[in-house]
C-alpha positions as CSV (number, residue, x, y, z in Angstrom):
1,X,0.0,0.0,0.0
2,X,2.5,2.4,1.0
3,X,4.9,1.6,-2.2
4,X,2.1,2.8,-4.3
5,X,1.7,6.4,-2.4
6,X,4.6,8.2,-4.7
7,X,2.4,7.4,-7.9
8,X,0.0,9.7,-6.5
9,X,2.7,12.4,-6.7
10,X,0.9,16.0,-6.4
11,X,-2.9,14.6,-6.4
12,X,-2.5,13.4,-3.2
13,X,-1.9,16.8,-1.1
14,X,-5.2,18.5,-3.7
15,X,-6.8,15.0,-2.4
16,X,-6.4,15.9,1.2
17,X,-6.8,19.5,1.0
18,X,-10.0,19.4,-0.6
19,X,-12.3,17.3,0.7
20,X,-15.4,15.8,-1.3
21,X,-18.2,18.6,-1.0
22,X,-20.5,20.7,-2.6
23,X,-20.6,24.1,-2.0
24,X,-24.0,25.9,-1.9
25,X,-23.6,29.8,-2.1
26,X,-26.5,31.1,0.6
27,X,-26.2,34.9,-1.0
28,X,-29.2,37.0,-3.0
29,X,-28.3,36.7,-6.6
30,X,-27.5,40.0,-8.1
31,X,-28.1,41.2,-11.5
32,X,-30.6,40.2,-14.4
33,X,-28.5,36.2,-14.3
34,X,-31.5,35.1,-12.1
35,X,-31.1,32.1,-9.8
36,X,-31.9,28.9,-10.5
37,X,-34.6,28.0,-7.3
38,X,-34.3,24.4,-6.0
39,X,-38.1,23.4,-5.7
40,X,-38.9,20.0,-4.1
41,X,-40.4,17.4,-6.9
42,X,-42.7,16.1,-4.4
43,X,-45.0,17.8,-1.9
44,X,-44.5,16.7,1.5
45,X,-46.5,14.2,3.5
46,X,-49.0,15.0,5.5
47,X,-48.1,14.1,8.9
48,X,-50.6,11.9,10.3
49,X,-50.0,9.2,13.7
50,X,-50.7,6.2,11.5
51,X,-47.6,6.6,9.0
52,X,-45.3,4.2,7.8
53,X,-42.7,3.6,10.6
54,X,-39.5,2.1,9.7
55,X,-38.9,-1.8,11.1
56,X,-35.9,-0.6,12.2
57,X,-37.4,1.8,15.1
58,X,-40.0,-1.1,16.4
59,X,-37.5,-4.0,16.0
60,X,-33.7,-2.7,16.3
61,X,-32.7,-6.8,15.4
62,X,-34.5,-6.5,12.1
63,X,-33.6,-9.6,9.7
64,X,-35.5,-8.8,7.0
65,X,-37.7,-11.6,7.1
66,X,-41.1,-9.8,8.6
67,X,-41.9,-6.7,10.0
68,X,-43.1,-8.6,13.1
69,X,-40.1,-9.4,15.8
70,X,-41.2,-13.0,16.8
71,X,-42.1,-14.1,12.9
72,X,-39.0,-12.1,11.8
73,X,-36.7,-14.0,14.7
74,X,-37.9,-17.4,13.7
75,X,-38.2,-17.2,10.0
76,X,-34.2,-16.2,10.5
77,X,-33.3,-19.0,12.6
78,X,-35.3,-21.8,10.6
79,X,-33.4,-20.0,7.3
80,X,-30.0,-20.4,9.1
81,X,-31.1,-23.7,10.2
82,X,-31.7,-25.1,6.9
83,X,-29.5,-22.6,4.7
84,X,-26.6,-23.6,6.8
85,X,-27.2,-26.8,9.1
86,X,-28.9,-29.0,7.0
87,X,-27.2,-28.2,3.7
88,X,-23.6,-28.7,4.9
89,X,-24.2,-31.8,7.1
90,X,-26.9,-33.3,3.8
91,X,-24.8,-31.9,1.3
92,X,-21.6,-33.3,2.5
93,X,-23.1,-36.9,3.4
94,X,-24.1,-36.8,-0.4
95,X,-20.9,-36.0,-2.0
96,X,-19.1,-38.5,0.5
97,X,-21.2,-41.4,-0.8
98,X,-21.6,-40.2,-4.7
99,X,-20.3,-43.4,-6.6
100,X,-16.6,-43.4,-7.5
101,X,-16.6,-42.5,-11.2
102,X,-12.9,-41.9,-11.9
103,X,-12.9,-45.7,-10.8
104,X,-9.8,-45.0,-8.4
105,X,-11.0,-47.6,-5.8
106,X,-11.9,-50.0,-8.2
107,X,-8.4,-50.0,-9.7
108,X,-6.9,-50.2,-6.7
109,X,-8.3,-53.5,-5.3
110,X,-7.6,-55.1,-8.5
111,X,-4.2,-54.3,-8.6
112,X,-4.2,-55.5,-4.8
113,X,-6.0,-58.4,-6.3
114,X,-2.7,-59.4,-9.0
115,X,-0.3,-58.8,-6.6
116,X,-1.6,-61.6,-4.4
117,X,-2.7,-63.6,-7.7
118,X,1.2,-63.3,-8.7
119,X,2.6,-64.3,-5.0
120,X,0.7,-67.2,-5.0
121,X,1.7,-68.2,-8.6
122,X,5.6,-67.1,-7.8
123,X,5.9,-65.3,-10.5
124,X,7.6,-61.5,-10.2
125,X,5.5,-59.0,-9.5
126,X,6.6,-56.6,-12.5
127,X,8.1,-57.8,-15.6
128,X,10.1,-56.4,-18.5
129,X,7.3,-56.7,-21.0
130,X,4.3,-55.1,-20.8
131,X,2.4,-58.1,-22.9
132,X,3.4,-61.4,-22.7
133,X,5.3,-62.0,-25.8
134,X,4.4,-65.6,-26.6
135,X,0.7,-63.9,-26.8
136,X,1.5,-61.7,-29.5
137,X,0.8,-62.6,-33.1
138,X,3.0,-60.7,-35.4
139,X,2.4,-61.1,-39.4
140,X,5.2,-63.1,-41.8
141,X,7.6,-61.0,-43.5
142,X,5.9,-61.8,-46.6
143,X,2.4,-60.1,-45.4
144,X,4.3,-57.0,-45.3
């Protein structure tokens, strides 16, 4: 952070100097220029004791569920519940028992399987061929 401060070079002191604000002049404009009079787009609301209060005012641990506390309390704990609980310990029992496609287990007890085929036999475990030559049929010289 601090090695990338110099590439600021002479923006940074305006930066600092001049914070981000608008300036509103307050004085009578003077002259035939006019001012330009900031109306507000809407009227104002009528105040009236049965206005919209915000959720925030009659329940400061708003979750965003339902403007009534108790509803809005348990609809956020049965959403964690599920959201959280339930689809980490169901989700990860699911992908722990999805079948083994890349076949990895499989291969491995079969080669477990040969070794102990080929220590019973007493034959060596590797060989220098990867077929058995005597199995291979290879065609006369005259076929070529």
């Amino acid at each position: 952070m601090l090695t990338r401060l110099p590439r600021l070079g002479v923006s940074l002191p305006r930066l600092l100097c001049n914070p981000p604000a608008r300036f509103v002049s307050q004085s009578k404009p003077s002259g035939s220029a006019g001012a330009a009079s900031v109306t507000e787009l809407h009227p104002p609301e009528e105040k009236s004791g049965h206005g919209e209060v915000s959720p925030y005012v009659k329940n400061p641990d708003y979750h965003g569920f339902s403007r009534d506390p108790v509803v809005d309390e348990w609809n956020m704990r049965v959403g964690f519940f599920f959201g959280i609980s339930v689809a980490l310990v169901i989700g990860g029992t699911f992908i722990h028992y999805l079948p083994d496609h890349g076949m990895r287990e499989w291969a491995r007890r079969e080669a477990e399987r040969v070794v102990l085929q080929r220590e019973q036999e007493g034959a060596p475990l590797l060989s220098e061929y990867y077929f058995d030559p005597e199995k291979i049929v290879l065609p006369s010289s005259g076929e070529q």
